[in-house]
Steps between C-alpha positions, in 0.01 A plus 500: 500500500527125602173516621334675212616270301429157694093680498488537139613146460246387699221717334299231403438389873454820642242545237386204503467525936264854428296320265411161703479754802239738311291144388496335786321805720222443272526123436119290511363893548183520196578888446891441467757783452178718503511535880812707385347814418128418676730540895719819399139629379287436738710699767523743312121541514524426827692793572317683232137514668578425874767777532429728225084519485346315797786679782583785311860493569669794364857593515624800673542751193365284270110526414413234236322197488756229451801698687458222829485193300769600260725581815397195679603302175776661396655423854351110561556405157957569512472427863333143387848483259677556770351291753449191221909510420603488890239291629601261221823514502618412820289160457646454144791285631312278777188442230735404275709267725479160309559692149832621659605156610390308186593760177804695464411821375610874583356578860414824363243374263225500826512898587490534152205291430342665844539880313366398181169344601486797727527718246267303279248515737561904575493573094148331433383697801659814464410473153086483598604794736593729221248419262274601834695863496430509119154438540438756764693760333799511794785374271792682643677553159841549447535441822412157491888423384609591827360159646798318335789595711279488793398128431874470441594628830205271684578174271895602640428577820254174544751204334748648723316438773328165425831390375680539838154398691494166287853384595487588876168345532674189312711516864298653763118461451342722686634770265152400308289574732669806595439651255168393444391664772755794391354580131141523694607770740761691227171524267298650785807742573538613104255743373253303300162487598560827677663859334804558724385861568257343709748426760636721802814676360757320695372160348547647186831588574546129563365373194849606343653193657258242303640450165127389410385842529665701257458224295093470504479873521676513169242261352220660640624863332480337182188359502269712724628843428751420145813655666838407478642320793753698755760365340747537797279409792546152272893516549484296856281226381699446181820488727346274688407263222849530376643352813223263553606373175849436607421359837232245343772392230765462719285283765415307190862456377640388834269308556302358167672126577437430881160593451404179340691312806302702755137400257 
């Protein structure tokens, strides 16, 4: 509760953090916060005509038009959440090294600030994304609620992660690039760009030991064929995020003051 409460007092600076953060990415640019919605929609079109009218990719099962591109969205777009939170966060501390020396402030406030321009980002383009599905008639319906506690389970399972990658990397840098190299291979190994009934049996059988799978297969339901997630092939992931949770906290806890020594 300590914490909770040191963030709210600082609300002003995390907000104010997002806000320089979102302004300076398009700082001296002459189409501004526009390039906000004109990225997130022109891969979509991308994916749109190359994979769903010029190489008539079709899903196995699943004959229409926009089934590929939705899939192929539905899955880059969370991953992209996922991927922005981690990738960030385990820099957040070394970025930030001469703000942690100079201010005193809650330590905290920098994963925070890392999640919600992340998740800034993801709602302007998810939000593009489902006025796409309304457009083309594939709005999942009631469905559609079921993305919630999957996004909470990824935004869980991801500050978890990037929390305990940011404070080991504070200490041993070649955790970064690690997992640089990591994320690139664990994408490849998660069923996005590919239906995991594609794959020889006994790799499917091994998909059950990525937490990303269940995870971008629940997605993916929802948005290509508006069906509830399997709820419990979602139980080891949010376990996972649980602990990850823990661990990242109490890395941060024991070790939130030498980390400015060792910057």
């Amino acid at each position: 509760m300590s914490y909770l409460r040191a963030l709210w007092a600082y609300r002003g600076f995390i907000l104010g953090s997002v806000q320089r953060e979102f302004q300076s990415k398009y700082r001296n640019s002459l189409l501004g916060a526009a390039w906000t919605v004109i990225n997130p929609l022109a891969m979509i079109v991308v994916y749109t005509v190359i994979f769903s009218q010029l190489m008539r990719a079709k899903l196995p099962g699943l004959d229409t038009t926009f089934g590929y591109s939705i899939y192929l969205c539905a899955g880059t777009l969370t991953w992209g959440l996922f991927a922005e939170i981690t990738g960030r966060a385990q820099n957040t501390f070394l970025e930030n090294a001469n703000l942690l020396k100079k201010l005193s402030f809650p330590r905290l406030c920098l994963p925070v600030v890392v999640v919600a321009n992340a998740g800034l980002n993801f709602g302007i383009i998810f939000g593009l994304f489902t006025v796409f599905l309304i457009l083309t008639g594939s709005f999942p319906g009631f469905a559609y609620l079921a993305l919630l506690p999957l996004l909470g389970i990824l935004l869980a399972f991801a500050v978890g992660l990037g929390m305990a990658l940011g404070v080991l990397n504070v200490f041993f840098r070649d955790v970064g690039q690690f997992f640089g190299i990591f994320v690139q291979f664990w994408f490849w190994l998660t069923p996005i760009v590919y239906p995991v009934k594609v794959l020889p049996e006994r790799v499917q059988n091994l998909m059950s030991y990525n937490p990303m799978a269940p995870l971008m297969g629940g997605f993916q339901a929802v948005l290509v064929t508006a069906q509830w997630p399997d709820w419990a092939s979602l139980t080891y992931p949010a376990i996972l995020a649980v602990l990850l949770c823990l661990v990242g906290m109490r890395l941060f806890r024991r070790h939130a003051g030498d980390m400015v020594d060792e910057l």
